[in-house]
N, C-alpha and C positions, 0 to 999 in steps of 0.2 A: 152086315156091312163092316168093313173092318179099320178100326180110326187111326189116322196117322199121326205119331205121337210128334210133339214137337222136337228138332232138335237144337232148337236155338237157346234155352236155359241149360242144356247143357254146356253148350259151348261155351258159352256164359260164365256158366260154374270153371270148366277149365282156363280157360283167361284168368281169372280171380286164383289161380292157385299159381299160374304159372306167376301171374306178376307178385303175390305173396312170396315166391321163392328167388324172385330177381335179386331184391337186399341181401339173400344170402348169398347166393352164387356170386353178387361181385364182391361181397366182401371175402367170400372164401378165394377167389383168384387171385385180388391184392394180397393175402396173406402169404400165397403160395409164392406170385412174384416176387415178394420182399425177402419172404426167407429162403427159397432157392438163389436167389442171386447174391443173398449173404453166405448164403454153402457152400455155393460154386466159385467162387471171388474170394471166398476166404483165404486158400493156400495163396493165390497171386497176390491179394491185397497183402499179407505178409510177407511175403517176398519184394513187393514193391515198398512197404514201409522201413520194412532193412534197409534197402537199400537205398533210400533218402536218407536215414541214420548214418548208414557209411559213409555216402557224398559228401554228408556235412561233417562228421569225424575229421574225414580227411583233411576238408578244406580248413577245418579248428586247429588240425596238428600243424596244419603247414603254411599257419599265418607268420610264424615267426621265421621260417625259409624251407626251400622247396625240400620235397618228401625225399629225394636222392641228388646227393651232393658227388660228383665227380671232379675229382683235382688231379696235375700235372707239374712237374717244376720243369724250366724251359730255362736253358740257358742262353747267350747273345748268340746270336748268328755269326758265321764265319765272313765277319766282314770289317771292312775297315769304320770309323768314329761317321764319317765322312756320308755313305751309305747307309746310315741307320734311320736318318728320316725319311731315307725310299721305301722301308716296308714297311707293309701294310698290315701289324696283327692283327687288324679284324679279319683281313683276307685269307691270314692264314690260319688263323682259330676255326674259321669258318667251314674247311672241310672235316675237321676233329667234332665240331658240332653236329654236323649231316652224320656223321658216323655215330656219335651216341644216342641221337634222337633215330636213323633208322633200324638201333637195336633193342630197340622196344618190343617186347613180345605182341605179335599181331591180333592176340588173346583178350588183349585190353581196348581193342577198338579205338587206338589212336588218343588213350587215356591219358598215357604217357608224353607229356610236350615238355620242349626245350621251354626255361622260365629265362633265364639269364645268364649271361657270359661275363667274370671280372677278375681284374688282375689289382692288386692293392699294391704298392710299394711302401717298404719301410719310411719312418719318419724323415721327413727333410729337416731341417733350422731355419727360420727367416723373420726379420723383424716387419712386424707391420705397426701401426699408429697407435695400438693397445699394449705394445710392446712383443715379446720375445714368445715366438709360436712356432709348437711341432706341430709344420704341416702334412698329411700324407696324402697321397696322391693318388685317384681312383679311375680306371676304368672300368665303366658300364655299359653292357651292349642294352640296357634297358635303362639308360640313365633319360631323363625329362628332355622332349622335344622343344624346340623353339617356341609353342606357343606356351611354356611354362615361364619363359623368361619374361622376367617387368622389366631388364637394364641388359640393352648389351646382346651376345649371340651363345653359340654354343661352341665350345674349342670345335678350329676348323684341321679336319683331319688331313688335309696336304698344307704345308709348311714346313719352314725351318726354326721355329721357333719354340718355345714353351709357353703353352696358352692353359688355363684353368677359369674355372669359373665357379664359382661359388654363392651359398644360398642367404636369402637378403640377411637372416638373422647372423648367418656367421660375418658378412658386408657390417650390419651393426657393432655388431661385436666387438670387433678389430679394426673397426673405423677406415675398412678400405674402400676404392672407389677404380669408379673404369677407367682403364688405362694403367693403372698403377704398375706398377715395375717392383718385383718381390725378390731381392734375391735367395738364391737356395745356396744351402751350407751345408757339407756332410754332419749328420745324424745318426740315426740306425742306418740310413743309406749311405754307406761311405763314397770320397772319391767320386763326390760329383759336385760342381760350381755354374752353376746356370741362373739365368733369370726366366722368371716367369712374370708373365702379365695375363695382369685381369682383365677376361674379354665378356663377359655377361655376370648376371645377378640371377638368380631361379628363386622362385619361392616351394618350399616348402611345406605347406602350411593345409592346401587343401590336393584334391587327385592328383593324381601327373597325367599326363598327355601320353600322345605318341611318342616310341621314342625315338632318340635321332639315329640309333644305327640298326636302321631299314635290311641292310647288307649282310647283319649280324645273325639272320635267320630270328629272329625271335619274334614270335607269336606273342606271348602271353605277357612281355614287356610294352607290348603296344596297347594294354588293356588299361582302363581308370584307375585299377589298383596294384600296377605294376608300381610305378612311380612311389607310392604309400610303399608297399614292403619294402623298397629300396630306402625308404627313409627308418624304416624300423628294421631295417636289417645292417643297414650302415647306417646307425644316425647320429654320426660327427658329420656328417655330409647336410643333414639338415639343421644343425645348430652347432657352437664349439665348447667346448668344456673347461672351466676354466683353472689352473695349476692352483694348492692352495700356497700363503706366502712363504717364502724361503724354502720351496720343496727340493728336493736333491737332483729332480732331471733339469733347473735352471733356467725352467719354463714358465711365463704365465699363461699360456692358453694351448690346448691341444683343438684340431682343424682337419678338416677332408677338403678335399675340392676333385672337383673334375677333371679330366683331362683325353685328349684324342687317343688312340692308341697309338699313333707316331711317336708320341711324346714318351711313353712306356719303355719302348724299345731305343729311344736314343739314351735316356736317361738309364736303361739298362745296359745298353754297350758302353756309358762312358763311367761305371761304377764297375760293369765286369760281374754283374751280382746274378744270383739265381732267384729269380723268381716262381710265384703261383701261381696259376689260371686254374680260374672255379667257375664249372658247369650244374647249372641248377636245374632241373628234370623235376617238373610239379605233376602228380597224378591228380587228372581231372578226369572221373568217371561221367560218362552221362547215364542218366537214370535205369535203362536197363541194362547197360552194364555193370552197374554199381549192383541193381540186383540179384544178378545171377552170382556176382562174388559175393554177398551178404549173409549166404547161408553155412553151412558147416563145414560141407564140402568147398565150397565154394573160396572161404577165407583161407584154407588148406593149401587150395589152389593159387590163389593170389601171393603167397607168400611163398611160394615154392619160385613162381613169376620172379617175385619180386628180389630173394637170394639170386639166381640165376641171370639175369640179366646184367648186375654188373660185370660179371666174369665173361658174358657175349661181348661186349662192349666195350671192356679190355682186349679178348683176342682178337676184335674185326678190328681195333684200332694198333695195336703193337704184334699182335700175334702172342702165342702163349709163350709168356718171358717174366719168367719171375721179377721178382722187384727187388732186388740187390743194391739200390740207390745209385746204380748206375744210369748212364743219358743214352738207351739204347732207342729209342725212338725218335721221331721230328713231328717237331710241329711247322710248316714251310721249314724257312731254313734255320730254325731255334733245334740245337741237339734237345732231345726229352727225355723227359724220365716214362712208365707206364702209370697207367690210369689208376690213382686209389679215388677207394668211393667211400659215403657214411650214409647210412639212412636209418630212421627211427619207426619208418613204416611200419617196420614184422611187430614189435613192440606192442604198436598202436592198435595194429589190425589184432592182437590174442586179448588186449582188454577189451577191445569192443567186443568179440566173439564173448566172451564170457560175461560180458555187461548184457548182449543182445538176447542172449537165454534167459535171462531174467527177464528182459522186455517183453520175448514172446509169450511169457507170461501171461505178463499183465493184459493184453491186446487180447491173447488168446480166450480170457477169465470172462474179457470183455466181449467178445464174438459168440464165445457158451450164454455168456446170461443173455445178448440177444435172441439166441434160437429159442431159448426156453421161455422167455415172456412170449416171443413168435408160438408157439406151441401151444401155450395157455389160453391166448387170445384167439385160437382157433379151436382150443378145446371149449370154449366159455361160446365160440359162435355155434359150434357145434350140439352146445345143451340146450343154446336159445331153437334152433331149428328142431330140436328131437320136442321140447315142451312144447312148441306152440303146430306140431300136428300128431302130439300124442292121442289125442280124444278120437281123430279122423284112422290113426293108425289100429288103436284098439278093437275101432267100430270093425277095421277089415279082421281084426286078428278074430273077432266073434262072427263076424262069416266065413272064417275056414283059411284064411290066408297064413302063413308060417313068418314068424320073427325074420328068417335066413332070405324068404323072397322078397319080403319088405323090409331089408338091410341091403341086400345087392339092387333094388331097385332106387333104393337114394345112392348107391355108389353110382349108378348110372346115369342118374340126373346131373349127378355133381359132376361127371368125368371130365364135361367141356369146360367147365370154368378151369380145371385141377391142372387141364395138359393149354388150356390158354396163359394160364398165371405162372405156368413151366416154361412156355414158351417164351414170354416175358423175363422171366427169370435170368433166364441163360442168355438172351439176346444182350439183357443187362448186362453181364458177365463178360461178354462176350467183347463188346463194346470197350472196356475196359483195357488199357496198353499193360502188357505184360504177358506172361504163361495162358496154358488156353485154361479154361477155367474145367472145376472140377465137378466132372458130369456126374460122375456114381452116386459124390453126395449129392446132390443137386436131386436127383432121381431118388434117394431114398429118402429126403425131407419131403417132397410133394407126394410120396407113398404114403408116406407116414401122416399128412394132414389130409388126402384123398380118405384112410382107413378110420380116421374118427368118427365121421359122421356115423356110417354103416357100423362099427361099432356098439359107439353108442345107440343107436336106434334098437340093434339087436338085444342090446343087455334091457335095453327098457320095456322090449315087448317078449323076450322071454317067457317062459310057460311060472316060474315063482313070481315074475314080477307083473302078468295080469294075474294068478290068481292073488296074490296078495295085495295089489292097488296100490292105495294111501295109505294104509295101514301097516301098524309097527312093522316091522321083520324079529322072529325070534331070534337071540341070538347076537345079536347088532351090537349092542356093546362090549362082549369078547372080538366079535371081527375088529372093529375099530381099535378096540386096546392090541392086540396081533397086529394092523398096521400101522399104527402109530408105533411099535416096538422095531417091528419091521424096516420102517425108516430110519428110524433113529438108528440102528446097528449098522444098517446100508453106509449113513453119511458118516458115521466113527471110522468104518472099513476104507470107504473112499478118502477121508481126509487123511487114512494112516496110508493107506499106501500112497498118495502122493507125497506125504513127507519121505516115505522112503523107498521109493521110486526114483523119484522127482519127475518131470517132464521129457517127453518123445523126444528125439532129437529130430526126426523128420517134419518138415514143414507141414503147414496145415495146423487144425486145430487138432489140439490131444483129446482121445475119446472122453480116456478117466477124468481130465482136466475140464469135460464137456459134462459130463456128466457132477461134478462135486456141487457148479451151484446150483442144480435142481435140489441137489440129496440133501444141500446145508439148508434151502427153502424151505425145502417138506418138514424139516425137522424143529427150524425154526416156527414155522406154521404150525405142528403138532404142537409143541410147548405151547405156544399163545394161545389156540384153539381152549385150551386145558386148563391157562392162569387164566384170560383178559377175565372170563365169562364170571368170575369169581369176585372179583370191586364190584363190577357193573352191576352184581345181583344186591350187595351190600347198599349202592348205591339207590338202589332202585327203595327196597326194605326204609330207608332213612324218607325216600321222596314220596314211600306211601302217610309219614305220618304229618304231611301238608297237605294244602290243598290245592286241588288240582287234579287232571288223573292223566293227562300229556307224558309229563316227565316218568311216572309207575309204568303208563303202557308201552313208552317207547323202550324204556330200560330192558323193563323185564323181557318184553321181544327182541331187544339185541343180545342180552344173555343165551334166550333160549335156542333163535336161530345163529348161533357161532358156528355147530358146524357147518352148515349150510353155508356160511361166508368163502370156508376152506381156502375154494379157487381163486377168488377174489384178492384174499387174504395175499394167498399164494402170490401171485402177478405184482401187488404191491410190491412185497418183503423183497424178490428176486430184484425187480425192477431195483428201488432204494438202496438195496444192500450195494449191487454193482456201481450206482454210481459215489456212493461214500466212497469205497473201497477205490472205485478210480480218485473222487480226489483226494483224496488219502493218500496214496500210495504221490501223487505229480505233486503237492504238496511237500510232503516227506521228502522227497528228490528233490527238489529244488530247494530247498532248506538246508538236507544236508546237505549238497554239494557246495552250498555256500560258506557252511561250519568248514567242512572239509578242505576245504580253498583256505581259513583264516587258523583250522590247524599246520595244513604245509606251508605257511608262510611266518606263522608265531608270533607276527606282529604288524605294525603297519607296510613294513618291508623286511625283508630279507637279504643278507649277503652270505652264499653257501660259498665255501673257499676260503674264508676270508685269511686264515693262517696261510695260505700261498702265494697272496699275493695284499702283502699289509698297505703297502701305497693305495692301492685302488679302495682298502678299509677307509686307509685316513681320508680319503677324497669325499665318500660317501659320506663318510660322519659329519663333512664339512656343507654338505649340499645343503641348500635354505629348505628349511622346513620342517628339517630335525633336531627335535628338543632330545631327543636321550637316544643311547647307544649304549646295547648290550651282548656282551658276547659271551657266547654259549659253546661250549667245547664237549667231543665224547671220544672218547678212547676204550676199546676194547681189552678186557681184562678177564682173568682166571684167577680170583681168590683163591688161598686155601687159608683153613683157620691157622692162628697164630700159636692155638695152644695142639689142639688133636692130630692138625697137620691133613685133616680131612680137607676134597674142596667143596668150596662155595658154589660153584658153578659157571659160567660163561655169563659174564654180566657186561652190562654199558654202562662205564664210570662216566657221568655227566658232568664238565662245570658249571658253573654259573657265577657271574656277578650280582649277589645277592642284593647288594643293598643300592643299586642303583638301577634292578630288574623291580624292587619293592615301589623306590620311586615313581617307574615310569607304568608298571603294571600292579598297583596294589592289589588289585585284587587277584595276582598269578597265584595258587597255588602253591609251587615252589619256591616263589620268592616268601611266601607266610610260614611254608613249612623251617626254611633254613633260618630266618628272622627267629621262630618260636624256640627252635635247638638250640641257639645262640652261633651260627657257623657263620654268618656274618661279619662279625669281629676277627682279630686280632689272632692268631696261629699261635698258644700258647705252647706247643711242645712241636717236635718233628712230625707226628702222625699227623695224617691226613684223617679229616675228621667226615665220616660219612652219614648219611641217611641211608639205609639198606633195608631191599623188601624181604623179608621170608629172615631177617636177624633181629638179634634182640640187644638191647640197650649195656655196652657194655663189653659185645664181643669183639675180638679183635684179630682181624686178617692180613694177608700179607702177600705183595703182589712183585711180579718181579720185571723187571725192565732194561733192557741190554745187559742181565747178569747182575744189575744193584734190586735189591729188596728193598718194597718199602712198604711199613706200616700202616695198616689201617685199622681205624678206631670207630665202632658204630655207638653214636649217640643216642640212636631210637631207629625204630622204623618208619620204613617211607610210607606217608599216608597212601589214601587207596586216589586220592583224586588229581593229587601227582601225576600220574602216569597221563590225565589225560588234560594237562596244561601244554595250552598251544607253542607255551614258550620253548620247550622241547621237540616238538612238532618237524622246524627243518633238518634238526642231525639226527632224530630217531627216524624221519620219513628216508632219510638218504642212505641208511645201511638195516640188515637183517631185524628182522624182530629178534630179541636173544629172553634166557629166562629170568636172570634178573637183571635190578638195576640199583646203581648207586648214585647217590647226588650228594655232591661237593662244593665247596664255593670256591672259586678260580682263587681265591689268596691262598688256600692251600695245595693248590696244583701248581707254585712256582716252579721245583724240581723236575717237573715234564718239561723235556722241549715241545718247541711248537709242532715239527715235524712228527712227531709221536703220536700226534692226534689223528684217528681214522676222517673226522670229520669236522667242521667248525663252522658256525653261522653269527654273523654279526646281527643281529635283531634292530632297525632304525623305529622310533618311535616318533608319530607326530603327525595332527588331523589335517596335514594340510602340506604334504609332498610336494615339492617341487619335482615332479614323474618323469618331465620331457628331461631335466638335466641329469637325473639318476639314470635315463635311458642310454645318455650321450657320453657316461662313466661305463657304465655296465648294456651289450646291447642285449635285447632277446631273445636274438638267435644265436646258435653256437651253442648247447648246453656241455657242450662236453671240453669246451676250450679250455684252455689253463687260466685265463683271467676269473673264471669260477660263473657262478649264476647269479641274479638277481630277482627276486620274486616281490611282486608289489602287489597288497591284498585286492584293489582294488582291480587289477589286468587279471587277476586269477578268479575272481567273485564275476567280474564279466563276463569271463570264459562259460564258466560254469551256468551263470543264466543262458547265455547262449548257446548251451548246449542240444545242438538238434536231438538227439536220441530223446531226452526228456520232453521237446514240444512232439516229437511223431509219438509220443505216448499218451501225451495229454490230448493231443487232436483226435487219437481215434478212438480212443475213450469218449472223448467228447461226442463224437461222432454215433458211436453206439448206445450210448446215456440216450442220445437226442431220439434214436427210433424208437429204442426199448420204453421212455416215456412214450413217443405216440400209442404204440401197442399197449403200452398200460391201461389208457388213455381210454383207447377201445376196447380192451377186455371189460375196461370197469363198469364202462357207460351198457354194454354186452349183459352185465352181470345187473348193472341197474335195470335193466328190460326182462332179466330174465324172473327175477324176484317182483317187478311193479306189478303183478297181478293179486298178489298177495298183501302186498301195501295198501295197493287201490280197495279191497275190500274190506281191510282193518279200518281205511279213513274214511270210506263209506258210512259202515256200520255208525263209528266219531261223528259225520257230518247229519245223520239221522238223530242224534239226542243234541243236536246243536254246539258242534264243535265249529268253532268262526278260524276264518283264514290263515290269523298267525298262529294260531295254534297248531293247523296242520303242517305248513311248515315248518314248525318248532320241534314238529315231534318226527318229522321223515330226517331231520337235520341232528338229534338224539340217538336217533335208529340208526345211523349211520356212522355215527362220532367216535363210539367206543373202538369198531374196526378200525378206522383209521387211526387214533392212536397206537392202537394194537402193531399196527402195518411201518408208523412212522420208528414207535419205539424197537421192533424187531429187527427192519428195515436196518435202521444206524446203526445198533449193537451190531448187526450181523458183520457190515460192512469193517466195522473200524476194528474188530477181531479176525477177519478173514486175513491178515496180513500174518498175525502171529497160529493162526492156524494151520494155514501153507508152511510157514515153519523152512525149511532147507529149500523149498521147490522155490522159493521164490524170498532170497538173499538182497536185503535194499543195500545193502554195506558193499558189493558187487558198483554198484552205479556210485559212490560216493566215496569209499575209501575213508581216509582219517582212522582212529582209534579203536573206535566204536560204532555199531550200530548206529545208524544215524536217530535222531532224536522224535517221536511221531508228532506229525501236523498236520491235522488231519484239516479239512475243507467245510470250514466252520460257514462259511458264506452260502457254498453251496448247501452246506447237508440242512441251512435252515430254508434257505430259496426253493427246496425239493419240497419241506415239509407244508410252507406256505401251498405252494404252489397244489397239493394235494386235498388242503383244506380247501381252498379256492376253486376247486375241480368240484369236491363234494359239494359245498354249496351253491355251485353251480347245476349242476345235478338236480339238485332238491329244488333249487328255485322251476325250475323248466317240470318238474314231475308235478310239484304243486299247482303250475297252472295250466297242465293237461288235465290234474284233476279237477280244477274246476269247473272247465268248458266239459267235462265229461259228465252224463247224466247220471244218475243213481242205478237207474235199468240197466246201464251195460256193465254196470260192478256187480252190483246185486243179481242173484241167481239163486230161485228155488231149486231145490233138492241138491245143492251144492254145498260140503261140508266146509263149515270155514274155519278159521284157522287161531 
């Protein structure tokens, strides 16, 4: 009779192995998902993060006024005095506007907008209640709508009258009121006698509104922060400046005010004068626009745009007609001149390009060490899955099954989770605004985490690795010193060629760039593999001659088992190192750019020009808030010696006011250096008494000046940290680096004229600026006007925190720190499951001669401690050196400028919050493994004929 075997134990059996391999199969798909969609995302995600760096670039260069400046001078219409308040110059600016705004390259997706329309007239004369005031007179097609007004209206643009209005602070000021009657007296504007009345009050103070000419075409004047750049782009309009006393223009207060454009054009026909109209065109990219110009190509291209369009926009408006300063064009019925432009854009857009290569850097360093933790933590699932059906796998390999059938039959198994976690992946990707994502890589990361498994299975059940089991391998310590060798020469090759390489220029991440932090891991991993095991054994040696046997057995097993950590080890150090190294580097940048803001400025403010225009000196000196002023002078010079007749070289003769820069900066470097010389004092002979770098005490040169010679006499040499005192900082930032330099004290630079100076800055000292009236002296915009620049440390340290490019660096750093911990996270917890069986029978054994609860804990949290030291301390080293590692590929002095390399600050909060947080991890670990082993019986640790360990 023949018996029917059951088949419900088996089915049985198979259920039991399928749901055994569930935990793998999803955590291998989550893997796949995470790091194909970081593959495929990676070139967009850099191109989208460019291009938030640029948006924001942009909108940083063009807070002080729009990114392309177009002007015109227009002369009165052919018309009688009589007819001039009939026309309408907003109506006839109006089609000049349409015409520059539709010569926008269609390229830019409408980036390009009209910002604002305005004509300023020279100064009027008029007395108000504060006395004697140069008023000048403004139109704004973006000036503050009706609902900015607390008193009064907005000049009504039909009338015969002259109507202004003005903002409450300047109404304070000048003690005027509505209604008031102001007469106007020629000034800079000759040959005009009018009155003007005050017809509104506007405040200043916070947004502007809408604004009131609707008519005027203007878009981005009707926005909250139209009204703000109008007050920081004209800001006597938002408060008045006051003359100091007896000053020579005869004035106490200089003043803006508003006015209709009626009033422009009367006030212009009955003077007869030429005036300006200025068109402001602000580049507003939206986000994937800003992208696609972000890249190499791309900023090439924008700038080619951006040349080329003034010159369309000239010929659609005049036709091609040179600019001979003749009136060959019209604006309605105003003879004109043709269109000149200024823009700072191409400027802006080549240091960003060259700032942004350094970024992709960083981003890029940070996107490599994501893959490679992603890699580890699926090499680390991949060991746990090969250990825990090694026994089941052997048993088939001793019925006849081959290594290569039972490696393609787990690719098999695995293939659904590999191409579900792909499909995942890329939908993620996909999802994502911007370029389509990048399938190839995307396709060879889930290749590459698909072939582990099967791999490793194969190498485990190999024909050497069953016959030799658990037992030694001959040989094993040569193989290991060859790949520990082998490493190490790999990451020397890779770090050399990226310094001299440097980085891809193509988007995406860079292979070698991809590749360096595994190579700098393994190699940092080999060293500590090699030292940690070395204390820890010392330590152990010292804990045998107490008592106790915890702290001997946990020691000596963390000593023994160190390689075995390897991977572990591994996953930390990368992990750690990258995120030091992020904040390190956003750290660093944000510090220096801060330095580098308070080197280009020298002092609490700055006056660049000031020899050009010494009124606006003396006004600044007088502003409330400033205790000292110093002025700093540099003229470019060619020594030859006095005796050999050899020369010296092309140097920057520097002045200084020594003893009043000691004052106000004791601790300036050059003011201690000329103090210590004695240049300070008194000009005992005709020579000019210098400090000189690369001279010696004693030599004497001679320099020559519209054809007079004049001697120079070196004191000493110029210390070395001279050079990098901020008080020199605005006239070396403003001409050429040269090879040397000389410093002088301005009492013996009498014999220079002032005009002789290539450059000159007034340095204002004093913690407590009066900002808004130094603004309403000197405005922000305009750097290239002849009233000169104005730099105040605090507007420029602002800027500099506000600089987008450094927060899109630090967020996706941050961004990437945050998974690369999760995956640590899991590889580690991965590496603790793959090792607890080995534990579990050491603390068995322990718990059979009565080893009680804390001690087992005491000793898995021992066992584990020395690694993580190991991981913490390799980890930081690696990070806070990988800056000066990179070397050329990755220049921080690129993002910050100033002097010098900027000074390192590395992310002290972080780099201990990683290390806590890593202790806290392990004993959390230990706690959870200790009280699995207690609920766990001695029977299912302990096992005859099982060699232990």
């Amino acid at each position: 009779m023949k018996v029917r075997r059951s088949v419900r134990p088996l089915r049985w059996v198979a259920v039991r192995e399928v749901r055994a391999e569930v935990p793998l199969l999803v955590c291998l798909a989550v893997l796949v998902a995470l790091l194909t969609a970081v593959a495929a995302a990676g070139p967009g995600l850099l191109d989208r993060l460019a291009g938030r760096a640029l948006a924001s670039r942009l909108e940083q260069e063009q807070q002080v006024e729009p990114g392309v400046l177009f002007s015109a001078r227009f002369e009165p219409a052919d018309s009688a005095d009589a007819d001039a308040w009939a026309s309408d110059l907003a109506e006839d600016l109006l089609p000049v506007t349409e015409v520059i705004a539709n010569a926008a390259p269609d390229a830019l997706n409408g980036g390009l907008v009209h910002d604002s329309t305005r004509v300023e007239l020279p100064l009027l004369r008029t007395v108000a209640g504060a006395g004697e005031v140069g008023l000048g007179l403004v139109y704004a097609s973006d000036a503050p709508g009706r609902r900015s007004y607390v008193e009064g209206r907005p000049p009504a643009r039909s009338g015969k009258r002259v109507e202004i209005s003005v903002s409450t602070r300047t109404r304070d000021a000048l003690k005027l009121r509505l209604g008031q009657e102001l007469p106007l007296s020629p000034g800079a504007l000759e040959n005009v006698q009018a009155t003007a009345v005050v017809v509104g009050f506007f405040t200043a103070d916070g947004a502007g509104t809408k604004g009131a000419d609707v008519k005027g075409g203007d878009a981005k004047g009707a926005s909250p922060e139209g009204g703000d750049r109008l007050w920081h782009e004209v800001p006597l309009l938002a408060g008045p400046s006051r003359f100091p006393p007896r000053s020579a223009a005869g004035l106490d207060w200089e003043a803006r005010a508003l006015v209709a454009p009626g009033t422009v054009t009367a006030l212009q026909a009955q003077a007869g004068a030429v005036l300006t109209v200025t068109w402001g065109m602000r580049l507003d990219l939206d986000a994937r626009t800003a992208a696609r110009f972000a890249g190499e190509r791309g900023q090439g291209e924008l700038q080619r745009l951006l040349v080329r369009y003034p010159d369309d926009a000239r010929s659609v408006f005049c036709g091609d007609i040179a600019d001979f300063g003749g009136m060959f064009c019209e604006i309605g019925p105003h003879p004109a001149s043709t269109l000149q432009h200024s823009t700072h854009l191409p400027d802006a857009l080549t240091d960003f390009g060259r700032q942004w290569r350094q970024g992709r850097v960083v981003i890029s360093f940070a996107l490599a060490s994501l893959l490679v933790v992603g890699l580890l933590a699926a090499a680390v699932t991949a060991l746990l899955a090969v250990r825990r059906s090694l026994d089941a796998h052997r048993l088939q390999r001793a019925r006849g099954a081959s290594a290569t059938g039972l490696a393609l039959a787990r690719a098999l198994h695995t293939a659904p989770a590999v191409l579900l976690g792909l499909a995942a992946g890329i939908a993620a990707a996909r999802s994502l605004p911007g370029p389509s994502p990048a399938y190839g890589q995307a396709l060879l990361v889930a290749g590459l985490l698909w072939l582990l498994l099967p791999a490793l299975t194969w190498y485990s059940l190999r024909d050497r690795a069953v016959r030799t089991g658990d037992g030694p391998v001959l040989f094993a310590a040569g193989r290991r010193l060859t790949a520990e060798a082998v490493v190490l020469l790999l990451a020397v090759a890779g770090v050399g060629a990226l310094r001299t390489r440097g980085t891809a220029a193509e988007a995406g991440p860079d292979p070698l760039l991809a590749a360096v932090p595994a190579l700098l891991g393994l190699a940092t991993v080999a060293v500590l593999v090699r030292c940690y095991p070395l204390p820890v054994r010392i330590l152990a040696r010292f804990s045998a001659r107490r008592r106790g046997v915890v702290a001997l057995i946990a020691l000596s097993r963390a000593a023994k088992e160190a390689p075995a950590r390897a991977l572990a080890l591994l996953v930390l150090v990368v992990t750690l190192a990258g995120a030091v190294f992020g904040g390190f580097v956003a750290g660093t940048l944000a510090e220096g750019r801060r330095e580098a803001a308070g080197w280009q400025v020298g002092a609490d403010a700055s006056y660049l020009g000031a020899h050009r225009s010494p009124a606006v000196a003396e006004r600044l000196a007088q502003v409330r808030g400033v205790r000292e002023t110093v002025s700093v002078r540099q003229l470019r010079v060619d020594p030859t010696s006095a005796t050999s007749g050899s020369r010296y070289g092309i140097a920057s003769m520097v002045g200084i006011d020594g003893a009043r820069l000691r004052a106000a900066a004791p601790h300036s470097p050059a003011a201690r250096a000329l103090d210590a010389a004695g240049l300070t004092g008194r000009q005992p002979g005709k020579d000019i008494r210098v400090l000189a770098t690369g001279a010696r005490a004693g030599d004497r040169l001679t320099i020559t000046l519209h054809g007079r010679k004049m001697p120079l006499r070196v004191v000493g040499p110029l210390p070395d940290d001279v050079l990098q005192d901020p008080a020199l900082g605005p006239v070396r930032g403003a001409t050429p680096s040269r090879e040397r330099l000389l410093l002088a004290d301005n009492r013996d630079l009498t014999a220079i004229g002032a005009s002789d100076f290539e450059g000159s800055s007034l340095l204002l000292y004093g913690p407590h600026l009066d900002v808004r009236t130094l603004r309403s002296l000197v405005p922000r915009a305009g750097h290239d006007t002849a009233v000169g620049e104005l730099l105040i440390r605090s507007e420029e340290q602002a800027d500099a925190t506000a600089d987008g490019m450094i927060s899109v660096l630090r967020d996706a750093h941050t961004t990437c720190t945050a998974l690369a911990v999760l995956l640590a996270l899991l590889a580690l917890v991965l590496e603790l499951l793959l090792s607890a069986e080995a534990r579990g029978r050491t603390t068995a054994y322990l718990r059979t001669l009565g080893l009680g609860g804390r001690a087992t804990t005491g000793l898995h949290l021992l066992q584990l401690l020395p690694m993580v030291v190991a991981a913490v301390a390799g980890g930081t080293a690696l990070g806070l050196t990988l800056p000066a590692l990179l070397g050329p590929a990755l220049d921080l002095r690129e993002f910050t400028g100033g002097p010098a390399a900027p000074t390192p600050h590395p992310d002290l909060l972080l780099t201990a919050a990683l290390g806590a947080g890593l202790g806290t991890l392990v004993v959390v670990a230990v706690g959870v493994e200790t009280w699995i082993g207690r609920r766990r019986g001695l029977g299912a640790v302990l096992r005859l004929g099982r060699n232990g360990d």
